[in-house]
PAZAPA-4460 file (N, C-alpha, C; in steps of 0.05 Angstrom, whole numbers, plus 32768, in hexadecimal, padded with zeros to 4 digits):
% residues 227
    n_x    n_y    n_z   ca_x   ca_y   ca_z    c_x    c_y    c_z   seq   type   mol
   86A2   7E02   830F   8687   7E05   8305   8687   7E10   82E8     1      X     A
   8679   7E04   82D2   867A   7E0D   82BA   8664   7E20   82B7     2      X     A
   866F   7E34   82A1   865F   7E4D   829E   864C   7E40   8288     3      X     A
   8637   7E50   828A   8621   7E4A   8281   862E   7E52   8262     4      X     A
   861E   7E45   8243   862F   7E4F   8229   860D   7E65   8221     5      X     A
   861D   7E7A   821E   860E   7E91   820A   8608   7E89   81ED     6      X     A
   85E9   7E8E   81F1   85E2   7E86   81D9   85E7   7E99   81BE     7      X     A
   85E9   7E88   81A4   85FA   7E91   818B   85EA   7EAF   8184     8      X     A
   85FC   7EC3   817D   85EB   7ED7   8171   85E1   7ED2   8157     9      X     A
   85C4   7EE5   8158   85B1   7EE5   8146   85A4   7ED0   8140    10      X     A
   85A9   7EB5   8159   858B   7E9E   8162   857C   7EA5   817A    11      X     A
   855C   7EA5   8179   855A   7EAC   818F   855A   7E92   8198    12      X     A
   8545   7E97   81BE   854C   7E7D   81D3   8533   7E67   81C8    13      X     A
   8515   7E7A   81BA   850B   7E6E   81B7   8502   7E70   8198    14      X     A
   84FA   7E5C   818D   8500   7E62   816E   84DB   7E52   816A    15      X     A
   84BC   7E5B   8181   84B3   7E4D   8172   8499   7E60   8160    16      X     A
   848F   7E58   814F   847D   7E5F   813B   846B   7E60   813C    17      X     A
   844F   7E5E   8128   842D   7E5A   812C   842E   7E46   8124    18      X     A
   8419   7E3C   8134   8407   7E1F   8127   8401   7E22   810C    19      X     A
   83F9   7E07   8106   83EA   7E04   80F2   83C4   7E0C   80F9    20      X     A
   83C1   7E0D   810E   83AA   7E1B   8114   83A6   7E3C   8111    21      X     A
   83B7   7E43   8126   83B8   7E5D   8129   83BD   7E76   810C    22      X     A
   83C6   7E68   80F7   83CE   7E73   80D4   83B0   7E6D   80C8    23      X     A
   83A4   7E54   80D5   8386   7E58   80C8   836F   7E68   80CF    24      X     A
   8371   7E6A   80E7   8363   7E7F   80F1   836F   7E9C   80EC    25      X     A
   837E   7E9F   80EC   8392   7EBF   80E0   8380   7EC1   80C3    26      X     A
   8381   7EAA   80B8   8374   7EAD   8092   8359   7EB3   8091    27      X     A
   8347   7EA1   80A8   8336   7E9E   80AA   8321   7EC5   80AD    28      X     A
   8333   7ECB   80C5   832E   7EEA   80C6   8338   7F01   80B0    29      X     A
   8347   7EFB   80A6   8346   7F0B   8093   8340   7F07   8082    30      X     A
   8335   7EF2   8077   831E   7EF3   805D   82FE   7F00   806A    31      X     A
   82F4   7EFD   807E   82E3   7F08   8087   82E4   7F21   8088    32      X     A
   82FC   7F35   809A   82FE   7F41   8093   82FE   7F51   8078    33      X     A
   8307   7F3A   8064   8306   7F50   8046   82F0   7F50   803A    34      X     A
   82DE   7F38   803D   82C9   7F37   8032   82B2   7F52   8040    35      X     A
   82B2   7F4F   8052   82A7   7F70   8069   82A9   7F83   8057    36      X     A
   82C6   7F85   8048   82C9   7F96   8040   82C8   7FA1   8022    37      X     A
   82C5   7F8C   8018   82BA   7F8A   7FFB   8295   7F8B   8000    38      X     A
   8290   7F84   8008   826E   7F8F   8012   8268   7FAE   8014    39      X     A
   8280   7FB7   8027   8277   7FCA   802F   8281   7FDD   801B    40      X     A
   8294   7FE8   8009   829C   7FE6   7FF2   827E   7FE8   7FD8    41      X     A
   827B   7FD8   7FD8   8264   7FD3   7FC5   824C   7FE0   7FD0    42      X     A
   8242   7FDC   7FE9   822A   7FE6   7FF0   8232   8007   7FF4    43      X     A
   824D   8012   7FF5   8250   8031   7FF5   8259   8042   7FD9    44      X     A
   8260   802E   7FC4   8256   8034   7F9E   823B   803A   7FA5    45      X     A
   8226   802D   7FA3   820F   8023   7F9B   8201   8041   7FAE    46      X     A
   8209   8042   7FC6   81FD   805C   7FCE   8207   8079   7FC1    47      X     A
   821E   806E   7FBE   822C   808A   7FAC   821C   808F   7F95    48      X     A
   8213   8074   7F85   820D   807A   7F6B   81EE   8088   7F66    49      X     A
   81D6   8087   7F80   81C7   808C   7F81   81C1   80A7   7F8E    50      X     A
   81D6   80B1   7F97   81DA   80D0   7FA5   81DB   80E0   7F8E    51      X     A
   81F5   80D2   7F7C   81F6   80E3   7F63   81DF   80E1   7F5B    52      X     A
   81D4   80D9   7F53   81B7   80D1   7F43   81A5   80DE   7F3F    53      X     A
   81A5   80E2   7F65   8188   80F3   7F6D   8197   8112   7F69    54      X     A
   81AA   8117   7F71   81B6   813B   7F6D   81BA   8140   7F4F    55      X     A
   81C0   8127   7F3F   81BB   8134   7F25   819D   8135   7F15    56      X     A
   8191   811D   7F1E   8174   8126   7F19   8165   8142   7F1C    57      X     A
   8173   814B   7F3E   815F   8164   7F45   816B   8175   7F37    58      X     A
   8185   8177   7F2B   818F   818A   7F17   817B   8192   7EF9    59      X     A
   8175   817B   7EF0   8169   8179   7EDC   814B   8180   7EE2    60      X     A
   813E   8175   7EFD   8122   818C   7F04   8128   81A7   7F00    61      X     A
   8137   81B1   7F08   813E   81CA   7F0C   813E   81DF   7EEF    62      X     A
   8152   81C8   7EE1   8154   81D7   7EC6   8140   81DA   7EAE    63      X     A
   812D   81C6   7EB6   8111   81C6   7EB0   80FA   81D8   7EB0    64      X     A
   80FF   81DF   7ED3   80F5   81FC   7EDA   80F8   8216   7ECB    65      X     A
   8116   8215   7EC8   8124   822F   7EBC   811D   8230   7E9C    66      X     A
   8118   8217   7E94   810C   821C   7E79   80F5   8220   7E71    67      X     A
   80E1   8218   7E87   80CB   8222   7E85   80BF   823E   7E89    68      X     A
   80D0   8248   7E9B   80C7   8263   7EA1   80DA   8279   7E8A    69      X     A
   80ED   826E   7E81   80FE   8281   7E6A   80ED   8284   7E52    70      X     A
   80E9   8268   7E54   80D4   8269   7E38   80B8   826F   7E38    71      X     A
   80A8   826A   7E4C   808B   826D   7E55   807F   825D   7E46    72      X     A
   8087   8248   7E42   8075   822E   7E44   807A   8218   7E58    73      X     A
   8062   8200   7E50   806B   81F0   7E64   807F   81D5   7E5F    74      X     A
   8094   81CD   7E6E   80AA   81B5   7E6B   80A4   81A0   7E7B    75      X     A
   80B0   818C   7E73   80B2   8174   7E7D   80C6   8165   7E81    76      X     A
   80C5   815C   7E98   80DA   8152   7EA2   80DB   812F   7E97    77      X     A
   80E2   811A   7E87   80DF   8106   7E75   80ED   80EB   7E84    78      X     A
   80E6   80D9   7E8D   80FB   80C3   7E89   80F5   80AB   7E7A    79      X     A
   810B   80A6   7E6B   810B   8098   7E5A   8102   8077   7E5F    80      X     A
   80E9   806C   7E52   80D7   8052   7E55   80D3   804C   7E37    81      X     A
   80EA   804D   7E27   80E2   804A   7E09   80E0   8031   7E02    82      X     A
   80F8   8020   7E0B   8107   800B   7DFF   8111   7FF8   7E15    83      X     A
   8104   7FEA   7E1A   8114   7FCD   7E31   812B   7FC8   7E2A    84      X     A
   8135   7FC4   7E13   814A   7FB8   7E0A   815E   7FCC   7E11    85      X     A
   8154   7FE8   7E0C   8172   7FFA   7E0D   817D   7FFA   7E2C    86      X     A
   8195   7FF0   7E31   81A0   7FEF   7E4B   81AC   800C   7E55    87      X     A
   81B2   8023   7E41   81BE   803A   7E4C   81A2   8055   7E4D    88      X     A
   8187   8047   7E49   8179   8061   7E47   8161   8054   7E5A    89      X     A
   8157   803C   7E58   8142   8036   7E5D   8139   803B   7E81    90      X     A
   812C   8047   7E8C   8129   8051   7EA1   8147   805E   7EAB    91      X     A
   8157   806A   7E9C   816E   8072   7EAD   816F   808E   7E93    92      X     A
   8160   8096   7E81   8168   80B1   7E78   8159   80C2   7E75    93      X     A
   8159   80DC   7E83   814D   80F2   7E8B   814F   8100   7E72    94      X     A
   813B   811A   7E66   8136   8125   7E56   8129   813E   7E5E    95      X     A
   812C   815C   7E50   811A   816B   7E5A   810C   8171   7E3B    96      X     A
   80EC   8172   7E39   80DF   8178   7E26   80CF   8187   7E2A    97      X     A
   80CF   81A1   7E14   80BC   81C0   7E1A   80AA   81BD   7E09    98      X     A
   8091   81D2   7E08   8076   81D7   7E00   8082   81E1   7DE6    99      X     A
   807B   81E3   7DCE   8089   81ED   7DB7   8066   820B   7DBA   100      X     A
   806E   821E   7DAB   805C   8235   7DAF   805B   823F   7D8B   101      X     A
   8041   8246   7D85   803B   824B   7D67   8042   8265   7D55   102      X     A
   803E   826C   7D43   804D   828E   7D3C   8046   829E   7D4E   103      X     A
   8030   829F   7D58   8026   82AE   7D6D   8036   82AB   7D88   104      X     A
   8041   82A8   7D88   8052   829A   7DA7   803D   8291   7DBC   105      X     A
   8026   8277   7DB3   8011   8275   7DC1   8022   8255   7DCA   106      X     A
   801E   824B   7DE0   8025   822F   7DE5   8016   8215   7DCB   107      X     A
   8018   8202   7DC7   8009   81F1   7DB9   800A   81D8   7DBD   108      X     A
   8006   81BF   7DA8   8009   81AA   7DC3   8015   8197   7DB5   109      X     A
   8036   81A2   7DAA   804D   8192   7DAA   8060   819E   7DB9   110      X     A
   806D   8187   7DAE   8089   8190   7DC6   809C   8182   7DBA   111      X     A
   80BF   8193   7DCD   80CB   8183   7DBA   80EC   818A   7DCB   112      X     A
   80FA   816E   7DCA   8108   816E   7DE0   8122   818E   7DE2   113      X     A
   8127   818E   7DF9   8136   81AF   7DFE   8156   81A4   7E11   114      X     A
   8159   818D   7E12   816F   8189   7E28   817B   8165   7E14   115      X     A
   8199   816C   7E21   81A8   8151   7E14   81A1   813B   7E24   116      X     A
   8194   813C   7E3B   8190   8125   7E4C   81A6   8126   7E5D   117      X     A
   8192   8113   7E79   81B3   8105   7E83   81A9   80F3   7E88   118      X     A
   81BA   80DB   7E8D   81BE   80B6   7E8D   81C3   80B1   7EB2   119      X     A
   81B7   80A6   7EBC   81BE   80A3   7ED4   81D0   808B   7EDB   120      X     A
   81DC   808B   7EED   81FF   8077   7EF3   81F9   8062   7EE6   121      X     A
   820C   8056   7EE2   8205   8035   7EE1   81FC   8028   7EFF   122      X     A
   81E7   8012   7EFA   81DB   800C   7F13   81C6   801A   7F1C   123      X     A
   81BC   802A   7F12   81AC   803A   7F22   8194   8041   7F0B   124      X     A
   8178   8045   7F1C   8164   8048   7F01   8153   804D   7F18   125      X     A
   8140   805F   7EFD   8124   8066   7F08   810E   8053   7F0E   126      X     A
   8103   8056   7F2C   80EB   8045   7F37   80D3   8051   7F34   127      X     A
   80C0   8046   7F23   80AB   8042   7F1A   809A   8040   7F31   128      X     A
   8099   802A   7F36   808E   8026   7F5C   808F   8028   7F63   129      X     A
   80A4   803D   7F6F   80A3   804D   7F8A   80A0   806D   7F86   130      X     A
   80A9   807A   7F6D   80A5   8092   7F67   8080   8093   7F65   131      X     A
   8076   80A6   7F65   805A   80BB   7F6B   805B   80CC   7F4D   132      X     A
   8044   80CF   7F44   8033   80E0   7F36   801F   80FF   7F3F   133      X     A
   801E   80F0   7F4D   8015   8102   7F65   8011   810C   7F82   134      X     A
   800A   811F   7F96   800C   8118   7FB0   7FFB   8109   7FB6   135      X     A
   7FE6   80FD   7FAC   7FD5   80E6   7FB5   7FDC   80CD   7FB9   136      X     A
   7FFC   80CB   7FA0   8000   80B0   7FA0   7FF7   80A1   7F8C   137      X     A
   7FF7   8085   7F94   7FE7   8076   7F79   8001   805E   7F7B   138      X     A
   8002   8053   7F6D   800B   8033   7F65   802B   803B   7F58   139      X     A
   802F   8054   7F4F   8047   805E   7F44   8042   806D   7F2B   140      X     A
   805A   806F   7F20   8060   8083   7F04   804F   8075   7EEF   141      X     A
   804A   8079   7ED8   8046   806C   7EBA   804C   807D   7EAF   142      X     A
   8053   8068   7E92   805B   807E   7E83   804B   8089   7E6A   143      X     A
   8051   8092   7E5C   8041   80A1   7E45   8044   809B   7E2B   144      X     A
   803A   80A2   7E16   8046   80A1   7DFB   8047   80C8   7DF2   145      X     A
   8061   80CE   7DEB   806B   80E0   7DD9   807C   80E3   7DBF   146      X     A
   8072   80ED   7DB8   806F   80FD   7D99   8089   8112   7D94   147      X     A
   80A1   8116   7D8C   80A8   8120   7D85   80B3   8127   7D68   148      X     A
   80BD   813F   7D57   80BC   8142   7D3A   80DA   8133   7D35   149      X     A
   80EF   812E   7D44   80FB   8118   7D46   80F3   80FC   7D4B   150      X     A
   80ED   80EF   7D3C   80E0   80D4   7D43   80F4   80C2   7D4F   151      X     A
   810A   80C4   7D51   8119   80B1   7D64   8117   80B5   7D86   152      X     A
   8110   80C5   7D83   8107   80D3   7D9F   80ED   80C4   7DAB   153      X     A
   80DA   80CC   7D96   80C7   80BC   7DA0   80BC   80A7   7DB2   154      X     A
   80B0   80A5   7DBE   80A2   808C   7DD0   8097   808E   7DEB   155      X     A
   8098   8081   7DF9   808E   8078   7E19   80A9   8089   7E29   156      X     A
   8095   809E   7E39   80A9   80A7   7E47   809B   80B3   7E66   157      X     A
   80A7   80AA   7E7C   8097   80B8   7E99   809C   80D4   7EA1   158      X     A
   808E   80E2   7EA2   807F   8100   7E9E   8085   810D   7EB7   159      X     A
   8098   8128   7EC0   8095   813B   7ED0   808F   8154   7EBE   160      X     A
   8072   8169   7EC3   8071   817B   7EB7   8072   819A   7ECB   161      X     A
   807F   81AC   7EC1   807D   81C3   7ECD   8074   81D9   7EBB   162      X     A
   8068   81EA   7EC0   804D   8203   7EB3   8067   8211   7EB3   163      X     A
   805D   822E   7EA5   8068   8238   7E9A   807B   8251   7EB3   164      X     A
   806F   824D   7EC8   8076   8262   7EE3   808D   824C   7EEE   165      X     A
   8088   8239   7EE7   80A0   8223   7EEC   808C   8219   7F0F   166      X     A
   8079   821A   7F0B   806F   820C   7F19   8065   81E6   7F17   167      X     A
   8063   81DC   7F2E   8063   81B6   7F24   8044   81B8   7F19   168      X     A
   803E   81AE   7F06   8020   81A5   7EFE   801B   818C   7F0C   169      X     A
   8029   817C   7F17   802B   8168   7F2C   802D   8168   7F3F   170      X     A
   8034   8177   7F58   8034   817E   7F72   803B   8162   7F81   171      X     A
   8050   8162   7F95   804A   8146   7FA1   8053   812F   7F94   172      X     A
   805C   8130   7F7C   8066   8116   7F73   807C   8114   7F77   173      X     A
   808B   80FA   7F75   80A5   80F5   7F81   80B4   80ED   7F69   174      X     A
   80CE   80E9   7F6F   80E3   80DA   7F5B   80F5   80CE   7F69   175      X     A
   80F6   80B1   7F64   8107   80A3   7F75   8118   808B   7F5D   176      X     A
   8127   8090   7F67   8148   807C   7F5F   8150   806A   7F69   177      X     A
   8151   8047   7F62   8162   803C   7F73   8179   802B   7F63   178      X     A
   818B   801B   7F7E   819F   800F   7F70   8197   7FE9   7F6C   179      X     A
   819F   7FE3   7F4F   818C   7FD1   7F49   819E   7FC0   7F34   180      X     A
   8195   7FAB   7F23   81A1   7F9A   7F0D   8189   7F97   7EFB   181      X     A
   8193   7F9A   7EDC   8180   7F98   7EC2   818B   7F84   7EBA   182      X     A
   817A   7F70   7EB0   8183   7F62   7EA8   8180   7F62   7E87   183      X     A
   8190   7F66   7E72   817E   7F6B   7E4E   8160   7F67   7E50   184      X     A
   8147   7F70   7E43   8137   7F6F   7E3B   811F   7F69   7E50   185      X     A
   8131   7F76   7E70   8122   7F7A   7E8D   8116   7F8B   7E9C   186      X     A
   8107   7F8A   7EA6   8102   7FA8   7EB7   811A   7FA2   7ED3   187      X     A
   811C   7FB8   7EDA   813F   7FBD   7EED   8131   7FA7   7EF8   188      X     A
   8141   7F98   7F11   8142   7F85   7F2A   8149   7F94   7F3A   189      X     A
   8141   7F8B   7F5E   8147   7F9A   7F71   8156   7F84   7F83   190      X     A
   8179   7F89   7F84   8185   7F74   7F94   817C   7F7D   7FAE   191      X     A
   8189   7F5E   7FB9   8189   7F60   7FD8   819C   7F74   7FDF   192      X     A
   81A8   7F7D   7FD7   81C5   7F8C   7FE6   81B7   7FAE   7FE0   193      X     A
   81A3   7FA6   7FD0   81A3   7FC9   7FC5   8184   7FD0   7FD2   194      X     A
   8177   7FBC   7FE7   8157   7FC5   7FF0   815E   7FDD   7FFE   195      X     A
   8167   7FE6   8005   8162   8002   800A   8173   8019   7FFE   196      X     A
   8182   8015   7FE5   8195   8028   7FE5   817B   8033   7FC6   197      X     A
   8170   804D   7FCF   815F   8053   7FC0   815C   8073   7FC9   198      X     A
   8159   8088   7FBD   815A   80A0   7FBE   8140   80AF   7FB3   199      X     A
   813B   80D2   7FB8   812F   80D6   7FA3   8124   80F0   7FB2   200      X     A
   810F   80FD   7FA6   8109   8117   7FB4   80E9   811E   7FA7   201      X     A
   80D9   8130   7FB5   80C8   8136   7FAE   80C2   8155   7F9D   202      X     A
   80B2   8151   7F8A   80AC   8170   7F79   8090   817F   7F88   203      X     A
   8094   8195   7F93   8087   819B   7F9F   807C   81B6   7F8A   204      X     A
   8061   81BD   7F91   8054   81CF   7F82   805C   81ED   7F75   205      X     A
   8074   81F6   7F81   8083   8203   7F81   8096   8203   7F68   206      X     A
   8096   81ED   7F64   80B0   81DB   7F57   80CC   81D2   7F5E   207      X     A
   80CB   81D3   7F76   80E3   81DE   7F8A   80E7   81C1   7F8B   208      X     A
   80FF   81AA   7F8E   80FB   8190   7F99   8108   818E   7FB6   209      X     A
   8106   817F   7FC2   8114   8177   7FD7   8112   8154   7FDD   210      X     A
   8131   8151   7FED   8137   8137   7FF5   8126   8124   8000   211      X     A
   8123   810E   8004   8121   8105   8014   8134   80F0   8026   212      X     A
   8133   80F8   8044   8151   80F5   8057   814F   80DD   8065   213      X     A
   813E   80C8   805C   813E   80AB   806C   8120   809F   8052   214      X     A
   8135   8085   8052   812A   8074   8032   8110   806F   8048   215      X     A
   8107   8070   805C   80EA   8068   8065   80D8   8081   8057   216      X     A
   80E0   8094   8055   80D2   80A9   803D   80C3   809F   802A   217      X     A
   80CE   8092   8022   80D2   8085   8002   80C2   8077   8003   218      X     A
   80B7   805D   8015   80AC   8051   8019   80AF   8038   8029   219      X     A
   809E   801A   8027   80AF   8008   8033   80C4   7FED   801F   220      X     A
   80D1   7FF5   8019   80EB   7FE6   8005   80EE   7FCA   800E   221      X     A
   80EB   7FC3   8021   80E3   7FA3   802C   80D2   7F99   8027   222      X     A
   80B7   7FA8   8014   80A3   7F94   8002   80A9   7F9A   7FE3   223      X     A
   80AF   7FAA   7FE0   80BB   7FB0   7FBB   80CC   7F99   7FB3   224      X     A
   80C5   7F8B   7F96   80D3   7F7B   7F84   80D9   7F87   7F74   225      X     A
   80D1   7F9E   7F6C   80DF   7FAA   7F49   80E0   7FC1   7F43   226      X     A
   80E6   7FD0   7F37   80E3   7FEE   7F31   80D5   7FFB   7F24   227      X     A
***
């Protein structure tokens, strides 16, 4: 009886492979997979960039406050509506501007800016239409025309004011942020990827702000086209 022959070392018994199916489907899932993940990726920037946004905005309420009551006049909290064309200021740069006061140290009725500003992320800008003027509400923000003895300063700008106790002369109005695309010489756009990634908090009479902790706050973002 012949012995069976041992097979050669380092071949195995069975040597077989994947289909040509089974390598397409392998590809197939992991582009899905990456694309998942490039979404999700992008839609967790875009919330990042609006968290920062809103905690550095309430910074700048705050320091507003403090200038108003150091100085005992009243400040304003500014965002910048000068210029369509400018892409780094235009609804995205914050300002604080104080009551200027006469030899008498009486208030009067210029003013004149007190803070370097801050620029909010890229992607991200102030909403017009969903931010408040008041606790009544209304259709949204507008903006103003101001006067300053720097004339580059000058122009159209949307208005938070606090008295001199650093109390809101606005009570109830809101400030809201979302994540969005400008296009040159546009008012922001509101993508599909970004309808709800929108932040923001309310100035309460006090001057005190606080969050708001679910974008249904804010309003309903499933009928908004623009900022």
């Amino acid at each position: 009886m012949k012995k069976p022959i041992a097979p050669k070392a380092g071949i195995p018994r069975n040597t077989k492979g994947f289909s040509l199916v089974e390598l397409l489907i392998v590809i197939v899932i992991m582009t899905a997979l990456m694309t998942m993940g490039a979404m999700g990726i992008k839609n967790l920037t875009g919330g990042k960039g609006t968290s920062t946004a809103v905690a550095n905005a309430e910074a700048v309420f705050a320091e507003a406050r403090q200038i108003a009551i150091g100085r005992g006049t009243n400040t304003r909290v500014l965002i910048d509506a000068r210029d369509i064309n400018e892409q780094n200021s235009y609804l995205r740069r914050m300002v604080i501007a104080a009551q200027n006061t006469d030899a008498d140290g009486k208030p009067n009725d210029t003013w004149s800016l007190v803070s370097r500003g801050y620029t909010l992320p890229d992607g991200t800008f102030y909403s017009r239409a969903l931010s408040k003027e008041n606790a009544t509400g209304g259709d949204g923000t507008t903006d103003k025309q101001f006067t300053f003895s720097k004339q580059d300063d000058s122009g159209n700008y949307i208005a938070y004011e606090f008295n001199s106790q650093g109390l809101s002369v606005n009570p109830g109005a809101t400030f809201i942020i979302g994540a969005g695309a400008r296009p040159k010489g546009q008012d922001p756009l509101i993508t599909g990827s970004a309808k709800r990634d929108f932040q923001g908090f309310t100035i309460w009479s006090n001057g005190e702000t606080s969050m708001f902790r679910d974008p249904s706050q804010i309003g309903d973002l499933n009928t908004i086209k623009n900022f």
